[in-house]
N, C-alpha and C positions, 0 to 999 in steps of 0.2 A: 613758305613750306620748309618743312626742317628735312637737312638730306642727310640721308644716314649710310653709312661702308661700311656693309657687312664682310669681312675680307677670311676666306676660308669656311665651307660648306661642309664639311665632312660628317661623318658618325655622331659628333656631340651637338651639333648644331640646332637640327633638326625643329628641334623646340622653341628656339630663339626664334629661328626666321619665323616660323610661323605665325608667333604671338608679336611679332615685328607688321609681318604681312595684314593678321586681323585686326590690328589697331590701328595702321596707316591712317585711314580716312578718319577717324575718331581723332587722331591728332594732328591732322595734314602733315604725315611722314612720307617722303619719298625713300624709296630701299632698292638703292644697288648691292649686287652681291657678287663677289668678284674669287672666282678658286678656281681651279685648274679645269676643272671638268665643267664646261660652260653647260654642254647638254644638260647634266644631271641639274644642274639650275634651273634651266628652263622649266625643266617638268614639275618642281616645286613653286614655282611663280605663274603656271599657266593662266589660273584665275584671276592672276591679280597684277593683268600686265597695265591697269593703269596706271599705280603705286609703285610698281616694282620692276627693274630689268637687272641683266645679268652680264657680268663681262669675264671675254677670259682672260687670265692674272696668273704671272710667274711673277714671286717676289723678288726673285733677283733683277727684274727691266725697272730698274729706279724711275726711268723718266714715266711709265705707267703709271707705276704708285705713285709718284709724288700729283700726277695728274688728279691720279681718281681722290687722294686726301686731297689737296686744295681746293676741292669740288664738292666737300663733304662738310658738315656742321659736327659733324660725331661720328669714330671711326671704333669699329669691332672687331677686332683682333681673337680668333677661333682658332688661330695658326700653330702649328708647336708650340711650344713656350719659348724653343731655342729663338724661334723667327721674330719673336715680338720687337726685341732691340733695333731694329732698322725700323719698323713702323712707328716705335714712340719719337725715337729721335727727329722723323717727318713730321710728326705730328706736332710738337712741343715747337719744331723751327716755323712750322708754318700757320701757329697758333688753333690747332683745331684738339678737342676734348679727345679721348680715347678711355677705352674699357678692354679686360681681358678677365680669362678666371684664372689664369696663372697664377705661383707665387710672386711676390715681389721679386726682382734679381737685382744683380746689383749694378746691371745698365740701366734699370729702371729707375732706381734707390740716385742716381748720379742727375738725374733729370727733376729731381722731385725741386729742389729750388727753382729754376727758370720756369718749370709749369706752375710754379705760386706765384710767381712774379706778373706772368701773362695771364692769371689767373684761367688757368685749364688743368680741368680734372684727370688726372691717368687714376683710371678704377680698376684695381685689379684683384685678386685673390676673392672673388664674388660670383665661383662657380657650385660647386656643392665641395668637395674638400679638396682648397679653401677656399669657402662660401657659406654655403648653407651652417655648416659646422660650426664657423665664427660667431655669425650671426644671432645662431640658437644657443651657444653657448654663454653668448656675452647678455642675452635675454636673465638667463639666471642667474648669471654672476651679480649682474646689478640688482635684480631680484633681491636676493640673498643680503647682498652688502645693504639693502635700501632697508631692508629690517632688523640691522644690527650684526646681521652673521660675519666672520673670518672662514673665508674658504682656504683648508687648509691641504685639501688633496685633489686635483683633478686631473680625471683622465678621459682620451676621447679616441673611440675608434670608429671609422669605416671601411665600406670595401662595396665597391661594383660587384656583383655574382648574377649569378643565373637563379630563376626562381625555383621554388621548387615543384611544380608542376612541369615543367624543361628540362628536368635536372639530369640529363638523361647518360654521361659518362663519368667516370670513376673520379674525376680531378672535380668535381663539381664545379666548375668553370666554363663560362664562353666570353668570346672579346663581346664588350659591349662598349666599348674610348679604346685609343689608340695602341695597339697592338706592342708596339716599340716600348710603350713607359711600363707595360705587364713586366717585358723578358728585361728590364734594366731596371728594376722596380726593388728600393732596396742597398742602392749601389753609394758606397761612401760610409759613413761609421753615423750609427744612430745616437744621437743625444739627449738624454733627459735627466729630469730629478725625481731621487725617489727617497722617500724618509731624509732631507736635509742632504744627500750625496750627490753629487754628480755620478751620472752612470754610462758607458761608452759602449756600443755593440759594436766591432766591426760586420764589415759585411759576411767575412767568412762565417757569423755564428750568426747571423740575423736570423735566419730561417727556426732555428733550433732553441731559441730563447722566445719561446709564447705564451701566452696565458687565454687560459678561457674564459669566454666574454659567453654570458646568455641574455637571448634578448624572450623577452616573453611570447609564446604563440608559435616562435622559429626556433628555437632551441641553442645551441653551444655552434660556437666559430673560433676559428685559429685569431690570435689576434698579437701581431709584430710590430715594436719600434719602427716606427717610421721619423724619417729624418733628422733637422733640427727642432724638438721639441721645448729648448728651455729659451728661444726665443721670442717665445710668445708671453712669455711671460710678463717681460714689457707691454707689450698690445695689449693681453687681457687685463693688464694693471693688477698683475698677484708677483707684486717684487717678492712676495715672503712667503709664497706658500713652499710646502714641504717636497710635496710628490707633483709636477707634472708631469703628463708622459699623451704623447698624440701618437697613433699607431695604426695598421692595416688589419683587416679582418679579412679572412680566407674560410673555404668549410673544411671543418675536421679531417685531418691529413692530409690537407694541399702542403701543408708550410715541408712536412717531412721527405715529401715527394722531391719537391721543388730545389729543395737543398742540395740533393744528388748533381743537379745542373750546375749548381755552383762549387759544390768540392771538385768538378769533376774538371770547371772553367769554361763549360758551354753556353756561359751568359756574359763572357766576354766581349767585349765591343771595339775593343784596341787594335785589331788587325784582320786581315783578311786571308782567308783559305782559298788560294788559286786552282784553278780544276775540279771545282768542289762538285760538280754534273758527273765526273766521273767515280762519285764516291756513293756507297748508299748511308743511312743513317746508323746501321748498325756498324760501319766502318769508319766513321766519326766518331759513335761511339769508343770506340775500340783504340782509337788513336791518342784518346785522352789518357788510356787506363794505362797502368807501369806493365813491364812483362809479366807473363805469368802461364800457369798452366789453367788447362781448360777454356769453353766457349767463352762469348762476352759475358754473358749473365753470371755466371759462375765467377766471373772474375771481378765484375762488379760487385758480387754480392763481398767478396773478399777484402773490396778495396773499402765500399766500405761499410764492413762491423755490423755492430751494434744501430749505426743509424738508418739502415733500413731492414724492409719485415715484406709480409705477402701484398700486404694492401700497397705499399710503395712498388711493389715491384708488375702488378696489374695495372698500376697507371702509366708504369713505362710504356707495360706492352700497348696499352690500347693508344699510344702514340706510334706502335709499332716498329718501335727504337730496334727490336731483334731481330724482326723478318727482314732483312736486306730491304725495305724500300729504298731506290733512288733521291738521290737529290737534286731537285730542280733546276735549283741556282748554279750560276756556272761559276759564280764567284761573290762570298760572303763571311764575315766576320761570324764566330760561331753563335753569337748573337743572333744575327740575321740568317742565318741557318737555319737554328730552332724557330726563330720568328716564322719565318717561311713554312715549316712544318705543323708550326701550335694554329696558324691562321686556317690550316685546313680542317682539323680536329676539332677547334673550337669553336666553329663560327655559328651567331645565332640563325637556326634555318627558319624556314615560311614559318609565319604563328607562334616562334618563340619568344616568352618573355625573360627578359633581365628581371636584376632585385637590388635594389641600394639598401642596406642595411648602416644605420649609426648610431651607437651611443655615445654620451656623455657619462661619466661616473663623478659626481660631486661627493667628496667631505667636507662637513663644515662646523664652527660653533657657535653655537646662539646661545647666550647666555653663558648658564652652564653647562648645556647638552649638549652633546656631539651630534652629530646627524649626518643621514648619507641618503641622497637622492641621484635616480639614475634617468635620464634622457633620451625616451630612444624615437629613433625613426625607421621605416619600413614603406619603401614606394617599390608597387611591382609596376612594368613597364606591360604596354598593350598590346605590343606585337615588336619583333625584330629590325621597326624603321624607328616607332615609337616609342625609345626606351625608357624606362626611365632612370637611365644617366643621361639621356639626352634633356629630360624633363629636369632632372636634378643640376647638372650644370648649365641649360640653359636658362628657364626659369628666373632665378633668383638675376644672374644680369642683366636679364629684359626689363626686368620689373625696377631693382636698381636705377639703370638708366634713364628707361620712361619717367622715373619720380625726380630724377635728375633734370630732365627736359620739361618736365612741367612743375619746377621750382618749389619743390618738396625739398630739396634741401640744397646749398651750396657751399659746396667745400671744394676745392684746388691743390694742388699738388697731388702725391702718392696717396690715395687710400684707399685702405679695405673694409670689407663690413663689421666694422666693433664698436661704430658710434650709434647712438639712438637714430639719429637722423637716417642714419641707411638701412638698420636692420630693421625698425620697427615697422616702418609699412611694407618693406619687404616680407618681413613674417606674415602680416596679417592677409596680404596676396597670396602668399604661397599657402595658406592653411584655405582659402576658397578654392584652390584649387587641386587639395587632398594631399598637400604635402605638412603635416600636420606630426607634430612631435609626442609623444605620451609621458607623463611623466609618472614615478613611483617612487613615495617614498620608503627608505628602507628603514 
């Protein structure tokens, strides 16, 4: 019997364990699952306490984890991203395989020799982006290339949202993944290529440098540089194309709104506000602004200009940034401020669903014509437990794994999904079960 560590239960999970849980006995998998909140485990494992138990797991008690991996065949790491580094390093020393949907990082990147050596796979960026993204992406790329084409432009965006049936406040947004990566989402200087140039966003203009993206059926989205985009270029094997660029998708005036947070330094995360219970949010607000005359509103609209208007300024209110509400937290970085605030406003309630929205934008030449094909995907989720970001990051590393464990491919050290061997029957699994791309030529 192969034992598997699911480590971290939370919001993105949901999908994994389950498709973990209905396949056990199909593969004689035994599934421990180990997060802070043992209860809420339990109630997900009830049916299926012959396959599955649940332990409770603080990853800082090393002698726990190192227990529950040397006790394990293959360990799943669901955890922040920041946390993965102590779990690969146990893993990699104590010769056991691991999987996460994180980016690579670069305690990851430092471990990828000795896991080739032991031959143990660390599988990572094989969640939906990056995951699914990769996966579908690199389907076309070699498409393309296997018929003679030079892809000479590509770009890719997604974004978690809310569907629109749900859609029911002005930010068009609810958390549907980790509340923390929303309000710090963005943070560091964007990189990409565009027309043959390198091109740098810092964070201060991330928000305000967009382009609209339309997907067919759903209409026009904000769509923003997201991170390191020109080092994929390596992975996808396009040394030479012109324009890459990978980026986030928001609805129509989230990015304008959002930006106020950051001219203003309310999505800072470097320090913390002591007494902050003694403060409401409109006096938070207030503390950022320079002196001036008049209310806060009046003085924010001042501070600043041109970059906001009525519809920026309704989405304040309906955060009720103006009315003096209190603040909870007795003490928090203004990050975690807002965080605390946006978790109330936004949260999905009973029967709501999420929406994963993503395109690919291909140029390319065949021959002598140019051509331009665009990639999209669109999963609305089932209800507020059933998302589908839980469907979209969990999904593809279930399936990943499973074809991992039953010798659909073997590969060791660092990787992600851009080889055939992972993304192919990955795709073909995730299109049985409605996660399915559409393609259009332009």
């Amino acid at each position: 019997m192969t034992k598997i560590l699911i480590i971290g239960a939370g919001r993105s999970s949901s999908s994994l364990i389950e498709y973990f849980l209905s396949h056990a006995k199909t593969y004689q998998w035994y599934i421990t699952i180990a997060d802070s909140n043992k209860l809420a485990v339990e109630s997900k494992i009830i049916h299926y306490k012959e396959v599955a138990s649940s332990v409770a797991f603080d990853i800082s008690d090393s002698l726990l984890r190192e227990e529950l991996i040397s006790q394990s065949d293959f360990v799943i790491s669901m955890l922040p991203a920041f946390m993965h580094g102590q779990v690969a390093r146990d893993c990699v020393r104590l010769g056991i395989h691991l999987a996460t949907a994180s980016y690579v990082s670069e305690e990851m990147k430092v471990l990828n020799e000795e896991a080739k050596s032991k031959n143990i796979l660390l599988l990572n960026e094989c969640g939906l982006d990056p995951g699914i993204d990769h996966a579908s992406a690199m389907k076309v790329i070699h498409h393309i290339q296997e018929q003679g084409g030079v892809i000479t432009s590509f770009k890719s965006f997604c974004g978690g949202l809310v569907a629109p049936e749900s859609n029911d406040n002005p930010w068009g947004y609810k958390f549907s993944w980790n509340p923390r990566n929303v309000v710090l989402a963005g943070q560091g200087t964007a990189q990409y290529i565009e027309n043959g140039k390198l091109k740098f966003v810092p964070y201060n203009r991330i928000y305000t440098q967009i382009q609209t993206i339309e997907v067919d059926g759903f209409g026009n989205f904000d769509g923003y540089a997201n991170r390191d985009s020109i080092g994929y270029k390596d992975s996808y094997g396009l040394n030479n194309i012109s324009t890459m660029l990978r980026g986030t998708l928001r609805m129509p005036g989230y990015c304008k709104a959002w930006n106020v947070f950051v001219k203003l330094g309310l999505t800072d995360d470097t320090y913390k506000i002591k007494h902050a219970n003694s403060l409401t949010y409109t006096d938070l607000l207030e503390s950022f602004l320079p002196q001036g005359k008049g209310i806060v509103k009046e003085r924010l609209v001042s501070f600043m200009g041109n970059e906001i208007d009525q519809e920026v300024i309704d989405k304040l209110e309906y955060l009720e940034l103006f009315s003096y509400k209190p603040i909870m937290l007795k003490e928090g970085s203004p990050a975690e401020l807002l965080q605390n605030l946006l978790e109330e406003k936004w949260v999905l309630k009973s029967g709501d669903k999420d929406m994963i929205v993503m395109q690919h934008q291909f140029e390319y030449r065949l021959g002598e014509q140019m051509k331009k094909m665009n990639s999209s995907l669109v999963v609305v989720g089932d209800d507020e437990v059933h998302t589908a970001m839980a469907k979209t990051v969990g999904l593809p590393l279930a399936i990943a794994i499973k074809n991992f464990l039953t010798d659909k491919y073997k590969l060791y050290g660092v990787q992600i999904p851009v080889v055939k061997e992972i993304y192919e029957p990955m795709l073909t699994e995730l299109e049985l079960l409605g996660i399915k791309f559409i393609e259009t030529e332009n």
